[in-house]
C-alpha positions in Angstrom: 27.3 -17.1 12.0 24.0 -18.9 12.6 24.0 -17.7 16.6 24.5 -13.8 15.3 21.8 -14.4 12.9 19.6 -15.5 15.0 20.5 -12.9 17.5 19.7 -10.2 15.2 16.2 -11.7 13.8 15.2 -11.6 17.6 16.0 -8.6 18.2 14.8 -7.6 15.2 10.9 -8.7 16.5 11.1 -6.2 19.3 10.4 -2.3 20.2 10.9 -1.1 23.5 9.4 2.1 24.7 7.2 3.4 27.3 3.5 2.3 27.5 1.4 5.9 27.1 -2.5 6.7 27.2 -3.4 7.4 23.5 -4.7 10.6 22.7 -7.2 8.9 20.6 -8.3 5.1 20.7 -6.6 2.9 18.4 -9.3 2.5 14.9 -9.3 -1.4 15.1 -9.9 -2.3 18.8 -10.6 0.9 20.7 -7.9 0.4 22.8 -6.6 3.8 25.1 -3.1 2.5 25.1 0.3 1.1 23.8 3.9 1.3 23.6 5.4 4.7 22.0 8.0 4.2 19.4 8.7 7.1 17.9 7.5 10.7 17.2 6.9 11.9 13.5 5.7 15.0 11.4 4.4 15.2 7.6 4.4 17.8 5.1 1.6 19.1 6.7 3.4 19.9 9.9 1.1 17.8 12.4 3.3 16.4 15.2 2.2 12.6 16.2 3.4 10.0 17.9 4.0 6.4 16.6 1.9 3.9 18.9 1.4 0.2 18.7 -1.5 -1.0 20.2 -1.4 -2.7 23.5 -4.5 -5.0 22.6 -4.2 -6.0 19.0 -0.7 -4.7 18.0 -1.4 -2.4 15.1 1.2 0.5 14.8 -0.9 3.6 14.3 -0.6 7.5 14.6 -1.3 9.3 17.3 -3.2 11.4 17.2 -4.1 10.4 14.1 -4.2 12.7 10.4 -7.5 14.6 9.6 -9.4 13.7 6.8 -8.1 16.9 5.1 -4.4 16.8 5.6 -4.7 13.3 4.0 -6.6 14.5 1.1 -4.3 17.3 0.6 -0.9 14.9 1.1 -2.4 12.4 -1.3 -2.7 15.7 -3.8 0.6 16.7 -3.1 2.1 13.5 -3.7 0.6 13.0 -7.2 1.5 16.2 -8.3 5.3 15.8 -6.9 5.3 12.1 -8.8 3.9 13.7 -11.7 6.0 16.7 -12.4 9.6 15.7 -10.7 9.4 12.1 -11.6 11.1 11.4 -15.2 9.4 11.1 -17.9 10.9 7.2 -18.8 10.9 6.4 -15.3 7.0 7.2 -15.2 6.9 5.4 -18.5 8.9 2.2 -16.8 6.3 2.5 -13.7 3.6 1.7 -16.0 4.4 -0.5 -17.8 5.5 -2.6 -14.8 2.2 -1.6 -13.3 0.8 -3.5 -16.7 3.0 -6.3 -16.0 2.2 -6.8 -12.4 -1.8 -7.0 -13.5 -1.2 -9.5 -15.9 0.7 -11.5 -13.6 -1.9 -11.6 -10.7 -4.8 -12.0 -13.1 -3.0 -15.5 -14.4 -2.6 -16.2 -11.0 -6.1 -16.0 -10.0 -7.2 -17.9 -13.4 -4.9 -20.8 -12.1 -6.8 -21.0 -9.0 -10.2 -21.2 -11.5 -11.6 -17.8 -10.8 -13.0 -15.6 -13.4 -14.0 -12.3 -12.0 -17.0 -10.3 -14.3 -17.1 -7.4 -11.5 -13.4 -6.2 -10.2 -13.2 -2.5 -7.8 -9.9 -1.6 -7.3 -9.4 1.2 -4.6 -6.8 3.9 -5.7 -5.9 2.9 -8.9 -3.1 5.5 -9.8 -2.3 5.5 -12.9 -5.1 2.2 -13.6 -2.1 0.5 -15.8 -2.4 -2.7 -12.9 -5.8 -3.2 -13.6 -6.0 -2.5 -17.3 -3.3 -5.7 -16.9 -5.9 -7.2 -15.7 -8.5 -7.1 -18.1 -5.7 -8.5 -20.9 -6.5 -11.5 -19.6 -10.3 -11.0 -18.7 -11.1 -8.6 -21.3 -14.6 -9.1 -20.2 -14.9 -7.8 -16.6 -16.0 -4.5 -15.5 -13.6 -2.5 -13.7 -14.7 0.1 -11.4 -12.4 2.5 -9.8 -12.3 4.4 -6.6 -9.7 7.7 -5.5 -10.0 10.8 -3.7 -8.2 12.8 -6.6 -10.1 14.0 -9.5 -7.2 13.7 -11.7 -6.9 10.4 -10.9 -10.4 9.1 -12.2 -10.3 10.9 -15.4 -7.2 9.6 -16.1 -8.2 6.3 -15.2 -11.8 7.0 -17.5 -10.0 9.0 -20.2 -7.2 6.1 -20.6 -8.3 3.1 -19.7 -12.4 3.8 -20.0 -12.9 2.7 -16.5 -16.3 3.7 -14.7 -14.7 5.8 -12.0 -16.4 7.3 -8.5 -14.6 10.1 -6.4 -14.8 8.5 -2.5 -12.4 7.1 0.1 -12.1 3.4 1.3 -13.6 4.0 4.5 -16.9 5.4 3.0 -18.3 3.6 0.1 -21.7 4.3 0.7 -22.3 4.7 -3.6 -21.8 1.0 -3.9 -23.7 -0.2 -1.2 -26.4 -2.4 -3.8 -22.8 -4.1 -5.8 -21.1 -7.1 -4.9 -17.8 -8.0 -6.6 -15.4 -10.2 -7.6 -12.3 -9.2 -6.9 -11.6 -6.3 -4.9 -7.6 -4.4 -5.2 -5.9 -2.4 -2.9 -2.4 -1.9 -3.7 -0.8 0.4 -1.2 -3.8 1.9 0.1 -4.3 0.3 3.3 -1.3 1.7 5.2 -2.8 5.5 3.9 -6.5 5.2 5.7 -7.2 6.5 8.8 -10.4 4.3 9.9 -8.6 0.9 8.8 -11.0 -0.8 10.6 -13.8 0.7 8.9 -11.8 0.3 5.5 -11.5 -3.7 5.7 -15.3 -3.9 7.1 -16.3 -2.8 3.9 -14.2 -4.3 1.4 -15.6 -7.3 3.0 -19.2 -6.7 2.4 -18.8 -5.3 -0.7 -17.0 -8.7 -1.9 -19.2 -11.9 -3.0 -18.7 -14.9 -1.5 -15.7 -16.6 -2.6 -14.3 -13.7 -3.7 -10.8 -12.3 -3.8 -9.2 -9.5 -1.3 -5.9 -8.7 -3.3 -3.6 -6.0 -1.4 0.2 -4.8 -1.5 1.5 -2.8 1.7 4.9 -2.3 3.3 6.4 -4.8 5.8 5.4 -2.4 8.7 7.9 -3.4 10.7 11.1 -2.3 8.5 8.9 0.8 8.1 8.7 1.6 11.8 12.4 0.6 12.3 14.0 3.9 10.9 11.6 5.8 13.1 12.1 4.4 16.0 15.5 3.9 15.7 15.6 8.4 15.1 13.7 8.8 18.3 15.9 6.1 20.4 19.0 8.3 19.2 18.1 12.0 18.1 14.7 12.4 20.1 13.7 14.5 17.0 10.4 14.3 15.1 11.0 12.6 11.9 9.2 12.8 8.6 6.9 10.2 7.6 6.5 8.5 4.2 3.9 10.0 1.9 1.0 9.5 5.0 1.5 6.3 6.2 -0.6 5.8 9.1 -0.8 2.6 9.3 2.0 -0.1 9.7 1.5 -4.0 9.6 3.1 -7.0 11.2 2.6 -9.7 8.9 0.7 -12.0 12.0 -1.8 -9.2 13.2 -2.2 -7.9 9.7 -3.7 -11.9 9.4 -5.5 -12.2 12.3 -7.3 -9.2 11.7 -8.4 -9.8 8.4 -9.7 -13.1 9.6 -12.2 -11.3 11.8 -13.7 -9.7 8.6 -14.1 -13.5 7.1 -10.9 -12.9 4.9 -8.7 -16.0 4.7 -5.3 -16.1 2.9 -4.6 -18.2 -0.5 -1.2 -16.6 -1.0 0.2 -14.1 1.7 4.0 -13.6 1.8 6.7 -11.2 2.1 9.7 -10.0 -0.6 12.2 -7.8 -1.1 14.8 -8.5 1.4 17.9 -7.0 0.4 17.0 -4.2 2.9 16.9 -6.4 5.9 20.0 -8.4 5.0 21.7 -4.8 4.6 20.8 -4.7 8.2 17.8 -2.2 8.6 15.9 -3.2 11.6 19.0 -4.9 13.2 20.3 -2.4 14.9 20.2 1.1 16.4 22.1 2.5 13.8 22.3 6.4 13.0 22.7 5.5 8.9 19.4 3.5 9.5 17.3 6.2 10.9 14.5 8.2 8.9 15.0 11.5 7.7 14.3 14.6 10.3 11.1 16.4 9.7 11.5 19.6 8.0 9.2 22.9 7.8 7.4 22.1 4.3 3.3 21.8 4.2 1.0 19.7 1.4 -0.1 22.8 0.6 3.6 24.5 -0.7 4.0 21.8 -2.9 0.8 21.7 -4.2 1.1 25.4 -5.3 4.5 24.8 -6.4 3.7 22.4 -8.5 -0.2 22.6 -10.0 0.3 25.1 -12.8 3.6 23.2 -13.8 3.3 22.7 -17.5 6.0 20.1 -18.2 3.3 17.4 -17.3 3.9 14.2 -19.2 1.2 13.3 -21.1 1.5 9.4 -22.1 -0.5 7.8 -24.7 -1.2 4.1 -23.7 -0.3 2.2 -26.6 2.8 4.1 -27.4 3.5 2.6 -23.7 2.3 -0.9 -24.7 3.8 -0.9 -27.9 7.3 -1.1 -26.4 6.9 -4.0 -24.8 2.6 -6.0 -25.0 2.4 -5.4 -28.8 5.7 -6.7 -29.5 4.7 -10.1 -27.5 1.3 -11.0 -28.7 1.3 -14.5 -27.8 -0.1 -15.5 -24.4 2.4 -17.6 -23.4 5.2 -15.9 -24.0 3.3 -12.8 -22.1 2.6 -15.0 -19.0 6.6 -16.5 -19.2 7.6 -12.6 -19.1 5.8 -11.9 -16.1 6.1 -14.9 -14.1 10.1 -15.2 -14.4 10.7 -11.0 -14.5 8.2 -9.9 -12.3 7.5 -12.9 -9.8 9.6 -12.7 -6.7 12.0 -15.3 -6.0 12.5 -15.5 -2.5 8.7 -15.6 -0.4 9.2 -15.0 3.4 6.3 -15.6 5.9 4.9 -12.6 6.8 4.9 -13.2 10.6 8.8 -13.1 10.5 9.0 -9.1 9.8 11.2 -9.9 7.5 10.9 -8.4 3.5 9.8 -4.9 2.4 6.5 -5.8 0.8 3.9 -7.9 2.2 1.5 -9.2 -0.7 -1.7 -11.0 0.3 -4.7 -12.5 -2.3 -7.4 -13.5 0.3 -10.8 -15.3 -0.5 -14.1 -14.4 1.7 -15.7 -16.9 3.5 -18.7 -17.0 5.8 
C-alpha cells in the first residue's frame, strides 16, 4: 500500500509535455520558454496555452489575458456570485469570511504584532477584514478592487477607506507603509505577478506581515492537463486564473522580494486522496470550454433585481452577538475554522496554500 502510494505522489510531482517558445515572456523571470501543459479558453473566448516556465517554474498563460478581459471576468464573476448564489449560502460565506479574520488576527496577536495600518487587496465582500478589526478595533483598514461595487460595499458596510486600482499598480499609496498587507485569492488573478509582489513588498514596513490564500496550483493545473493529454480540446479555466503555484517556487520567489514565511502550509486534501492529480483520468479532467463571453453574463445579469441586500448585524447577530466573550470567540474559530491536517507546500499536495510572511531586509 505504501509502494503505490508512493508511486502515485511521484508521479503526482510531474507534467510532461513539449518544451515551446512562449508567445510572450514569462512575468517573473523573462524567460522565452517552458513546457506546454495544456490549452484553455475563458468566458471571454481568448484561446491560451498553459506554460510553466523553464527557468523559475511558474505555470502561467500564454499568451497571457488583457487587462480588459480581466476587468470584465472579475465583473462577470461578482455579478454571477451575486445574483445565482443563494441567499443563505451568501449569508454562510460571510459569516465564515468574519470567522476566518478573526481567526488570523488572533494568530498574528500571538506572534506579538499589533497592526494600526492593514491594506487588504480585493476584499469582496470586506467581512475577513472587518474580522479583523474585532480584535484590533483600532487599525485602519484600507481596501483596494477593480469593481466599483466592491468598494462601496466595502465603505457603505464596513466604513472602510476604499481606492479603485489593481495590485500591479498602486501608484495612490506610494507615501503609506503598512502593517499588514492581505491578499486572499488574488494572486493567482494578476497578470504582472511579478510586478504585484514587488509592490506589496514596498508598500509593507519592516517586520510587517504578507498574509495570502491561493490554490495549490498544482491540483489546479492537473484537470487541465489531464483534458489536453486525452481530449486535445481547449478547456475552460476557473474564474481567470492565470497564475498557478507550486508551493517551493511560490517560496523561493517571494524570498527574492525579502518575504520570509512564519506559517506557510497546505489543506484541504480530501481532493488529492480522491485521486485528482494521480492519474490521467477522464472523470478528473476540467470542463470543455464553451462559446459564452464576460460580457453575456454581465448583461444577463446587471439589471437583475433579486440582489440580496444583507444588513451586517443581522449577519452577526446569528452567530458574533450571540458569543460576546473573547474566549469563547477565539475557541470557535480555532477548533471550527482552523485546519487539522497542515501539508508542506512543496509536496503539491492540499487544495489551498495559506502563507503569513514577515518582511525582512
Amino acid at each position: 500500500m505504501k509502494r503505490v502510494l508512493f508511486q502515485n505522489l511521484r508521479f503526482h510531482g510531474d507534467f510532461q509535455g513539449p518544451v515551446i517558445k512562449r508567445a510572450e515572456p514569462c512575468r517573473i523571470c523573462g524567460s522565452d520558454s517552458g513546457c506546454k501543459i495544456a490549452e484553455t479558453r475563458f468566458w471571454d473566448l481568448q484561446h491560451c496555452s498553459l506554460i510553466k516556465c523553464s527557468s523559475c517554474g511558474l505555470i502561467q498563460l500564454d499568451p497571457m489575458l488583457t487587462k480588459e478581459s480581466t476587468e470584465s471576468g472579475c465583473m462577470a464573476y461578482y455579478l454571477w456570485e451575486k445574483t445565482q448564489v443563494p441567499t443563505r449560502e451568501q449569508e454562510r460565506n460571510l459569516l465564515r469570511n468574519y470567522r476566518r479574520g478573526i481567526l488570523l488576527a488572533f494568530q498574528i496577536k500571538k506572534l506579538g504584532f499589533e497592526p494600526a495600518d492593514i491594506l487588504e487587496l480585493g476584499p469582496g465582500s470586506g467581512y475577513f477584514s472587518s474580522g479583523i478589526r474585532y480584535v484590533f478595533p483600532d487599525a485602519r483598514i484600507t481596501v483596494v478592487d477593480i469593481v466599483d461595487e466592491v468598494i462601496s460595499g466595502n465603505l457603505n458596510i464596513h466604513r472602510f477607506e476604499g481606492i479603485k486600482g489593481s495590485p500591479d499598480n498602486l501608484t495612490s499609496l506610494v507615501n503609506r507603509k503598512f502593517d499588514l498587507i492581505i491578499a486572499r485569492d488574488i494572486l493567482e488573478h494578476v497578470s504582472d505577478i511579478g510586478i504585484v509582489i514587488r509592490n506589496i513588498s514596498e508598500l509593507l514596513k519592516e517586520n510587517g506581515l504578507f498574509h495570502f490564500l491561493t490554490p495549490n496550483g498544482h491540483e489546479d493545473v492537473w484537470k487541465h492537463y489531464v483534458n489536453w493529454r486525452i481530449s486535445e480540446e481547449p478547456s475552460e479555466l476557473l474564474i481567470n486564473h492565470v497564475n498557478y503555484f507550486e508551493g517551493k517556487g511560490l517560496l523561493e520567489f517571494l524570498g527574492q522580494h525579502n518575504l520570509y514565511p512564519l506559517k506557510y502550509y497546505t489543506y484541504q486534501v480530501k481532493t488529492t486522496f480522491k485521486g485528482q492529480g494521480w492519474s490521467l483520468n477522464r472523470l478528473q479532467a476540467a470542463t470543455p470550454s464553451v462559446n459564452r463571453s464576460a460580457s453575456m453574463i454581465i448583461n444577463e445579469f446587471k439589471n437583475d433585481n433579486d440582489q440580496p441586500v444583507f444588513n451586517k448585524k443581522d449577519i452577526l447577530d446569528q452567530w458574533y452577538l450571540r458569543t460576546r466573550l473573547k474566549w469563547l470567540t477565539f475557541l470557535y474559530c480555532h477548533y471550527m475554522h482552523q485546519p487539522l491536517l497542515k501539508i508542506n507546500p512543496v509536496w503539491n499536495i492540499g487544495h489551498e496554500i495559506f502563507g503569513l510572511f514577515i518582511r525582512k531586509s
